[in-house]
C-alpha positions in Angstrom: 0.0 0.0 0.0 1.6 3.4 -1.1 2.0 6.1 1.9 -0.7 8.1 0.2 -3.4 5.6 0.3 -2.7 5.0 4.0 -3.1 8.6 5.4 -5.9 9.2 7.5 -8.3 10.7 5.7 -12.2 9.6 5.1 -12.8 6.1 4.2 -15.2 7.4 2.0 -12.7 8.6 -0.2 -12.6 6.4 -3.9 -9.8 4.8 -4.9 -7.9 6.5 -8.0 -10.1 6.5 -11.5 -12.7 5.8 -9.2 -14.6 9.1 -9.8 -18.1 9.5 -9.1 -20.5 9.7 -12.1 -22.7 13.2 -11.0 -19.5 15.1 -10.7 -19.4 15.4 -6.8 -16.4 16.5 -5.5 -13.7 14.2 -4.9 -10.3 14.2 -3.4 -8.4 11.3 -4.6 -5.3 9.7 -4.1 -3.2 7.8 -5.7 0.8 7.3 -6.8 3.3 4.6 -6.3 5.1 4.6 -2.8 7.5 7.4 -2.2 5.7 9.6 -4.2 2.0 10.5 -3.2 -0.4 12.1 -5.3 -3.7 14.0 -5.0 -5.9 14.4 -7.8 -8.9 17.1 -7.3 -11.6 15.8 -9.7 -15.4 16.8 -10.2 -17.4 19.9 -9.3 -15.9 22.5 -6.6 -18.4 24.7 -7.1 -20.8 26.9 -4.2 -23.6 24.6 -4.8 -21.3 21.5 -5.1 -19.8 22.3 -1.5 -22.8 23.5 0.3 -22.5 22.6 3.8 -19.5 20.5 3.3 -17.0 23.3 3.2 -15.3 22.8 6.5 -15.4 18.7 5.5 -13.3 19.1 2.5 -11.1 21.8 4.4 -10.2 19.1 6.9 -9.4 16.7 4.3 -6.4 18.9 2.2 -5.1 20.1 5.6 -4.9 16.4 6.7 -3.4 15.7 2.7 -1.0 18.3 2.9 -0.1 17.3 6.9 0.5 13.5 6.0 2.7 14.0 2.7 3.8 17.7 2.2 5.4 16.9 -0.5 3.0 15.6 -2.4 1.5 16.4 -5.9 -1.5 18.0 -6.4 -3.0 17.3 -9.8 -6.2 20.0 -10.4 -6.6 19.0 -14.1 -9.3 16.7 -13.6 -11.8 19.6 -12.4 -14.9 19.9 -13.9 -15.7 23.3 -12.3 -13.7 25.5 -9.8 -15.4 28.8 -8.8 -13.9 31.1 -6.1 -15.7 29.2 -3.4 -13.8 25.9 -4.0 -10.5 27.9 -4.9 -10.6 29.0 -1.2 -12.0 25.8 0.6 -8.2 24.2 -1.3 -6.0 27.6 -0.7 -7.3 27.4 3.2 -6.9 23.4 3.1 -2.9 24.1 1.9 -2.4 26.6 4.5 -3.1 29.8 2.7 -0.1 29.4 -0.3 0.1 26.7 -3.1 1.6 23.2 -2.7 5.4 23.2 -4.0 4.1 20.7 -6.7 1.2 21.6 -8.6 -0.5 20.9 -12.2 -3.5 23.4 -13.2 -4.7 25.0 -15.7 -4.3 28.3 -17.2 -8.2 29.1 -16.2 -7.3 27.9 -12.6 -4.6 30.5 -12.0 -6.8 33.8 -11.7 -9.2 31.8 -9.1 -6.1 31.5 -7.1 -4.5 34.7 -7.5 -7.1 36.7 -5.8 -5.7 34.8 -2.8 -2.2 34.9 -3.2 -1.8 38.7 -3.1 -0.7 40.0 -0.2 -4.0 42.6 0.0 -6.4 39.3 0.2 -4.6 37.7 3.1 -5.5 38.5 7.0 -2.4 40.4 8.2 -1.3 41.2 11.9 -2.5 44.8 13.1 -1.2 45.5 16.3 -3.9 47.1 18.3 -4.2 50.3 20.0 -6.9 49.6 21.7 -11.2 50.8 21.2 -11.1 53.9 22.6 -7.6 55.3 20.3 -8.2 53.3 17.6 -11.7 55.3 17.2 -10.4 58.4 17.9 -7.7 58.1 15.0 -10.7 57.3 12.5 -12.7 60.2 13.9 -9.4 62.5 13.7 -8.7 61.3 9.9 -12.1 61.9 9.2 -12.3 65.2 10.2 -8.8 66.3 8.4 -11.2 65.1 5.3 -13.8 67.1 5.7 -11.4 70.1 6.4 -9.5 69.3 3.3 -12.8 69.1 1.1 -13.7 72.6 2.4 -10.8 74.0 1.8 -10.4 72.8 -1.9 -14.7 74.2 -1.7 -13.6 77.4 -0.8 -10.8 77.6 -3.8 -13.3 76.5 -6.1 -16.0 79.3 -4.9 -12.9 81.9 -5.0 -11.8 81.3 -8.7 -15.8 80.5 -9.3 -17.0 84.1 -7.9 -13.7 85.5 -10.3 -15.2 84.2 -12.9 -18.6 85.4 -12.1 -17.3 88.9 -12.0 -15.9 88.9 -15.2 -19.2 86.9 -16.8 -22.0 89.1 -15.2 -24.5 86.6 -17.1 -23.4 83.7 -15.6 -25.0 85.2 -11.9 -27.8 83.3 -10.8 -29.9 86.0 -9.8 -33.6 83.5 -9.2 -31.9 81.4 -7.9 -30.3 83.9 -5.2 -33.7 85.8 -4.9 -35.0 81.8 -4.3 -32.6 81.6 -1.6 -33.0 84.9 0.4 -36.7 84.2 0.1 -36.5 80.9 1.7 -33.8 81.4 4.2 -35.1 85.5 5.2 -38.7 86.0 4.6 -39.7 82.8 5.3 -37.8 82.6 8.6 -39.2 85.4 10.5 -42.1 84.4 12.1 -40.1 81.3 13.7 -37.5 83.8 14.8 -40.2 86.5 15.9 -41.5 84.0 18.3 -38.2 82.6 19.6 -36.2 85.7 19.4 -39.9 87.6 22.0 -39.8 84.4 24.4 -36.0 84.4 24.8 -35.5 88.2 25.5 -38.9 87.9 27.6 -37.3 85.0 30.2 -33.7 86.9 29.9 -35.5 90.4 31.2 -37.0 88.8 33.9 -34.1 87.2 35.5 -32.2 90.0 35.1 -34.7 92.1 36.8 -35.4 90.0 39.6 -31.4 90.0 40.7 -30.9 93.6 39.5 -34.2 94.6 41.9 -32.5 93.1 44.8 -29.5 95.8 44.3 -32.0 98.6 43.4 -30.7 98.9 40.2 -33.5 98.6 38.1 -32.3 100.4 34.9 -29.4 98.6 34.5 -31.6 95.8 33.1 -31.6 98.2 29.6 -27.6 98.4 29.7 -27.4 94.6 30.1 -30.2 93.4 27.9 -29.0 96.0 25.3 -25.4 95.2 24.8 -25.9 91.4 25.1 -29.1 91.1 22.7 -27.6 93.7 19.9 -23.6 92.3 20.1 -24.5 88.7 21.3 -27.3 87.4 21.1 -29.8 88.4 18.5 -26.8 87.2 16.5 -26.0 84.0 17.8 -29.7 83.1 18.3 -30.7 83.7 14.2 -27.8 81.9 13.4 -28.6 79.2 15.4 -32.4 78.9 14.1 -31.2 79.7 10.6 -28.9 76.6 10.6 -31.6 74.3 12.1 -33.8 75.5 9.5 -32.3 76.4 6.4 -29.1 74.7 6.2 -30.4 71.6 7.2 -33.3 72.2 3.8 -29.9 73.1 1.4 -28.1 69.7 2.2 -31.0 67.8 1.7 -31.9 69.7 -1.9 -28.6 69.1 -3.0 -28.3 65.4 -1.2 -31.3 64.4 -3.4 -29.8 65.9 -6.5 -26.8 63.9 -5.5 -29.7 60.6 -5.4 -31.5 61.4 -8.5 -28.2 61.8 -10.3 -29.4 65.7 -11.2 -25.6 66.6 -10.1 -24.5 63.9 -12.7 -26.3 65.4 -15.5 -24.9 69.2 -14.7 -21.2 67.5 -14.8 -22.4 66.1 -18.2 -24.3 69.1 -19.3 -20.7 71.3 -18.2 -22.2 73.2 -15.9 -20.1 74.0 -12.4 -21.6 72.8 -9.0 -20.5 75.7 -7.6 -21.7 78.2 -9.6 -25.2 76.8 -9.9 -25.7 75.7 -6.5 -23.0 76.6 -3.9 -22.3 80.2 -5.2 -26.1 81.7 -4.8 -26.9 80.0 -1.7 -23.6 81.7 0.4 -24.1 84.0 -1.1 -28.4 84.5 -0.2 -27.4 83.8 3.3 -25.1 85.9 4.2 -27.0 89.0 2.6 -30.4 87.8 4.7 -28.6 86.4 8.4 -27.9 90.0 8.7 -31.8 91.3 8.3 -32.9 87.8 10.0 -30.5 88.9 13.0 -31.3 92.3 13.2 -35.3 91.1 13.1 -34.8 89.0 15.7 -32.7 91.5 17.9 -35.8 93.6 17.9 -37.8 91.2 19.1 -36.0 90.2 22.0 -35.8 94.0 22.8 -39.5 93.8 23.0 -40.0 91.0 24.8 -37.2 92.1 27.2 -38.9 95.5 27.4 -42.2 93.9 27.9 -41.1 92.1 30.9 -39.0 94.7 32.4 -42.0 96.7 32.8 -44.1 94.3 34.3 -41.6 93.2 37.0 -39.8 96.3 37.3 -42.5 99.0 36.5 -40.4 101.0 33.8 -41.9 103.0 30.9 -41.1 101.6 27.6 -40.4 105.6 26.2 -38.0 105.4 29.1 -36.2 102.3 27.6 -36.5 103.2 23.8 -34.9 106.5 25.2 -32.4 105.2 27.2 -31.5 101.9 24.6 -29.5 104.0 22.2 -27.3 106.1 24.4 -26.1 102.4 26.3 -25.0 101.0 23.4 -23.0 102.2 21.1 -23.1 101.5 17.5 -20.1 99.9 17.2 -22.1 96.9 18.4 -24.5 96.9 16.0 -22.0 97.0 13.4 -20.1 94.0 14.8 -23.2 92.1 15.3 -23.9 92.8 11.4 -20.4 91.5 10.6 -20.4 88.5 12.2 -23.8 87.4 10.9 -22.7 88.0 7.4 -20.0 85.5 8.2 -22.3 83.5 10.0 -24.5 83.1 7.1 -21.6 82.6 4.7 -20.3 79.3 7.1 -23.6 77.6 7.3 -24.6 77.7 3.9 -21.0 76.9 3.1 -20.7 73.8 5.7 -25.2 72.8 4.0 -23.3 72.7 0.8 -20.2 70.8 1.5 -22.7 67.9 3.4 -24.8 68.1 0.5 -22.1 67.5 -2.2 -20.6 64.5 0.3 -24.1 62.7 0.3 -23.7 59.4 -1.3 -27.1 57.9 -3.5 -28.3 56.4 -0.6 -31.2 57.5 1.3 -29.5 56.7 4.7 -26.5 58.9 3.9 -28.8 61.7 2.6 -29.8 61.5 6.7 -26.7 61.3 8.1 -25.4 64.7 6.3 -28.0 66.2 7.1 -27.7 65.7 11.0 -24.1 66.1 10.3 -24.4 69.6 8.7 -26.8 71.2 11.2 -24.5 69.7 14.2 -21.6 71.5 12.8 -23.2 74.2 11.6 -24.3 74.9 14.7 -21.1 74.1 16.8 -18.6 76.0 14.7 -21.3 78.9 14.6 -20.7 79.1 18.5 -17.1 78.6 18.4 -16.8 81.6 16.1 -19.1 83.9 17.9 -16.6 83.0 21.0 -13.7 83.9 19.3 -15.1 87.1 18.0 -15.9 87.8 21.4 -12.6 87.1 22.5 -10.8 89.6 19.8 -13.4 92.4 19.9 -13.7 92.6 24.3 -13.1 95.9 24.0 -14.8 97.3 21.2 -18.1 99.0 21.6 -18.0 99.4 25.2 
């Protein structure tokens, strides 16, 4: 008996020529003593191999463990798809017997295997916690790289704008400040009352314990005109309206509309990005002032029911507390406000891949950073301008 036949493999196994007639996959062996062989024979297809994968992984492991040096013969193979090449390439230990007879069709089934992209490597870890923080980090200096290269395609964009007057989208820029101006003032109206209201009536109550009840006009003034009126519009304006620009442009993204304008040689930016920073950053400004005056209302309306002061007394007073310096930084930075969120809605929008569940998650991701980076630079503003206005 030759040292192939004797290795300790299924019984079931035929003898060699013995191949079964419906082309079931076989492993047989064979050769003269002192020189095993294995011939691969039949059908090592998915449907072949279905629930006998791990089986037939066993038995070329326990081939390949008994006689290493053995020859594997693979030109009797009816079929080989990619699920048999991998049941043999895991059987051999994940690289090709040292002697081996294919053919030519065989090779590509195994190469996918053989590179060294396709095989598990070692990755040392750094652990959950760093490991997601390096993903989050990378991801974020791809987002900043994106708006950046945004940014220098809006610059060389508006250039060419200004030398093409006709290429201005002027409805579509009327569309936007519509949407994102006249449309958002009763939402602010109502916010912008209720916030100034419950601001005017804490500062009254601790200003009433000190007696001094017309600082409230001082306080509320400079921090509505310079901060908050601001801040506030901003906030409702990227909640609102930046949220509605990544989602236009994440179903364009869907519907392959962008597509067709790449086809059709017509720039993203100039069509869609250009007229919406532009809309926004000329109605933030009105939407801010609006809502300024209403939380001077509001604030007036509840100064004078907890602290009994005339509202001629606070319309007289209002102008000489703050100066106008404030009103002019609180312009500027809503310009750039407006600019940033409709910036950040278009960037999210253009990222949206055509799928309905990424459409969602830029558009949770574009109002959350919107909104955060809105903050950060109203901080920062507040930081370099302390002593202006005052």
């Amino acid at each position: 008996m030759s040292d192939a036949a004797a290795l300790p493999l299924d019984t079931r196994i035929p003898a060699w020529g013995a191949e079964s007639p419906d082309a079931a996959p076989q492993l047989l062996a064979g050769g003269e003593a002192g020189a095993p062989e294995w011939r691969v024979s039949g059908d090592w297809t998915v449907l072949a191999l279905r629930e006998r994968y791990a089986e037939f992984r066993e038995r070329v492991a326990a081939a390949v463990a008994a006689a290493p040096d053995a020859l594997w013969d693979l030109r009797s193979l009816r079929r080989l798809d990619s699920a048999g090449a991998l049941t043999l390439w895991q059987g051999w230990g994940r690289k090709p017997p040292p002697r081996l007879l294919w053919l030519p069709e065989h090779v590509m089934l195994f190469a996918q295997f053989a590179q060294p992209a396709a095989l598990p490597r070692y990755r040392r870890s750094l652990g959950p916690g760093l490991e997601r923080a390096g993903l989050r980090l990378l991801d974020f200096m791809g987002h900043g790289v994106d708006i950046v290269a945004l940014i220098g395609r809006l610059l060389l964009d508006f250039i060419q704008v200004l030398r093409q007057p006709a290429l201005i989208g002027w409805r579509e820029i009327s569309a936007n400040v519509f949407r994102t101006g006249a449309q958002a003032l009763p939402i602010t109206a109502l916010v912008g009352f209720l916030v100034g209201l419950t601001l005017s009536y804490l500062i009254s109550r601790q200003l009433k314990t000190y007696g001094a009840d017309i600082f409230v006009i001082n306080i509320l003034g400079l921090a509505v005109v310079r901060e908050l009126g601001p801040l506030l519009a901003a906030i409702i304006v990227a909640g609102r309206s930046g949220s509605a620009m990544t989602a236009q442009i994440g179903v364009m993204r869907v519907t392959q509309e962008l597509d067709a304008l790449s086809v059709m040689g017509i720039s993203h930016t100039v069509r869609l990005v250009l007229p919406k920073v532009l809309a926004l950053a000329v109605s933030l400004p009105l939407v801010a002032l609006w809502t300024s005056a209403l939380m001077l209302l509001g604030g007036m309306a509840a100064a004078g029911a907890q602290l009994g002061l005339d509202p001629a007394t606070f319309l007289r007073t209002l102008p000489s507390v703050v100066e106008p310096a404030n009103l002019w930084l609180g312009w500027t930075k809503s310009v750039l406000f407006g600019g940033l969120i409709a910036l950040l809605a278009s960037h999210f929008g253009l990222r949206v891949k055509p799928n309905t569940e990424s459409l969602g998650q830029s558009v949770t991701q574009s109002v959350v950073t919107a909104i955060t980076l809105v903050i950060v630079v109203d901080a920062v503003f507040a930081v370099l301008f302390s002593d202006v206005g005052i």
